[in-house]
C-alpha positions as MATLAB code, in Angstrom:
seq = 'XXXXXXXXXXXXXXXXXXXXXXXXXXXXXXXXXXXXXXXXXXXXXXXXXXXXXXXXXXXXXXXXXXXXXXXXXXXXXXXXXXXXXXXXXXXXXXXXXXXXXXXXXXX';
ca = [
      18.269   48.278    2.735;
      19.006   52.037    2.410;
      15.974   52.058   -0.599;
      13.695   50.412    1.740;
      14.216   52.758    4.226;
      13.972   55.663    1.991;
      10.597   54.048    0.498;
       9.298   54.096    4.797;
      11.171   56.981    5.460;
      12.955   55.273    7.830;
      16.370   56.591    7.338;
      16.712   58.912   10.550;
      15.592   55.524   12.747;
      18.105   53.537   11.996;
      21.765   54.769   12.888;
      23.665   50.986   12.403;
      22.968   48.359    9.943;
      24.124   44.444    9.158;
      23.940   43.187    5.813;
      25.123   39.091    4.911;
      28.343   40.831    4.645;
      28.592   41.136    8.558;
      27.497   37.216    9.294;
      29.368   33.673    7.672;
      26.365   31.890    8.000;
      22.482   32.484    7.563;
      19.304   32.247    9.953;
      18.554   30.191   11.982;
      22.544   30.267   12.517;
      22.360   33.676   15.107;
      25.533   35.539   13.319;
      23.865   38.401   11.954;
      21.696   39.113   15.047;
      25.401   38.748   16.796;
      26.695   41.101   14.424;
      23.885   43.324   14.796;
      24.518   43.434   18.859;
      27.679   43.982   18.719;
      27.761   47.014   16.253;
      24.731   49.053   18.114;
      26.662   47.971   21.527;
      23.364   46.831   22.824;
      23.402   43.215   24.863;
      20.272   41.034   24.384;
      18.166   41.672   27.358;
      17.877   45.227   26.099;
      16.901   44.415   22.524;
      14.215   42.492   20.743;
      14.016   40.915   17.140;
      10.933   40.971   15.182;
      10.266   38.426   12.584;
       8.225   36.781   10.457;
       9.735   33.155    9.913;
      10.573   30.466   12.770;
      14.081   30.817   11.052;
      13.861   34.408   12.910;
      12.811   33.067   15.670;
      15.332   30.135   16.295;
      18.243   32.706   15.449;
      16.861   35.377   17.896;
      16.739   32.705   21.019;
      20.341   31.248   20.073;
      21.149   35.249   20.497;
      19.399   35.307   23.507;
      17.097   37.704   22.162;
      13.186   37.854   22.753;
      11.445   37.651   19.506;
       8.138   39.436   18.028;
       6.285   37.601   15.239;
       4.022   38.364   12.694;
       1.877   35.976   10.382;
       1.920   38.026    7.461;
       4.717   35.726    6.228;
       2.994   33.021    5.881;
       3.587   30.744    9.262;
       0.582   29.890   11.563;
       1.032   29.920   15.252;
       2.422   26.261   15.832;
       5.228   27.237   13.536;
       5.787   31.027   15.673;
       5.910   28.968   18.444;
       8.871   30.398   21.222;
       8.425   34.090   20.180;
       6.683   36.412   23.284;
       3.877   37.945   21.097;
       2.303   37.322   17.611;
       0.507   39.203   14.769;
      -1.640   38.942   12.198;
       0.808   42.472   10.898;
       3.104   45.183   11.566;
       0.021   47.583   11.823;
      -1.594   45.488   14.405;
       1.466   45.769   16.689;
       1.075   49.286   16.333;
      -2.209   49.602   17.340;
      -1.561   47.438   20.494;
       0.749   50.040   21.471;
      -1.173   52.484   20.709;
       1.102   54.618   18.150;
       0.046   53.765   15.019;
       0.572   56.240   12.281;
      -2.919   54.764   10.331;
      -5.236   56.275   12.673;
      -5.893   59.849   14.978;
      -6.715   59.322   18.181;
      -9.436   60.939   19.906;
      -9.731   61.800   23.350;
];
């Protein structure tokens, strides 16, 4: 994880991480996203997963956390199905809310 986030240059967003190490079993089993709540000390109405499998999905709601979902790995709709929002990708999300780093805005 700490490469990918050096690739993004992501390191200064994220404070807290969970690895496998943190979880006995795997999604859609929620430990990790437990694990994950528990070391940022933030309960589940106040957080939100994003995802890309309905693995993600079915772990977030047995967290009781609201999910986001993009296509872009490789499930249609039917199989997003329970998450608040989908996306074709990451970028598109961005643009809904209007703070994506791949354009300028004008005003």
């Amino acid at each position: 994880m700490k490469a990918l986030l050096t690739i993004c240059g992501g390191q200064e967003l994220v404070k807290d991480a969970t690895t496998s190490d943190d979880a006995e079993r795997s999604k859609p089993d929620p430990d990790i996203l437990v694990a994950a709540l528990e070391k940022s000390g933030v309960t589940p109405d106040r957080a939100i997963m994003i995802g890309d499998t309905p693995y993600d999905i079915e772990a977030a709601s047995r967290a009781g956390l609201a999910t986001i979902a993009f296509r872009c790995g490789g499930w249609d709709d039917a199989a997003l199905q329970g998450s608040i929002a989908i996306y074709d990708h990451p970028r598109q999300l961005l643009d809904h809310l209007g703070q994506s780093p791949f354009y300028a805005k004008t005003s």
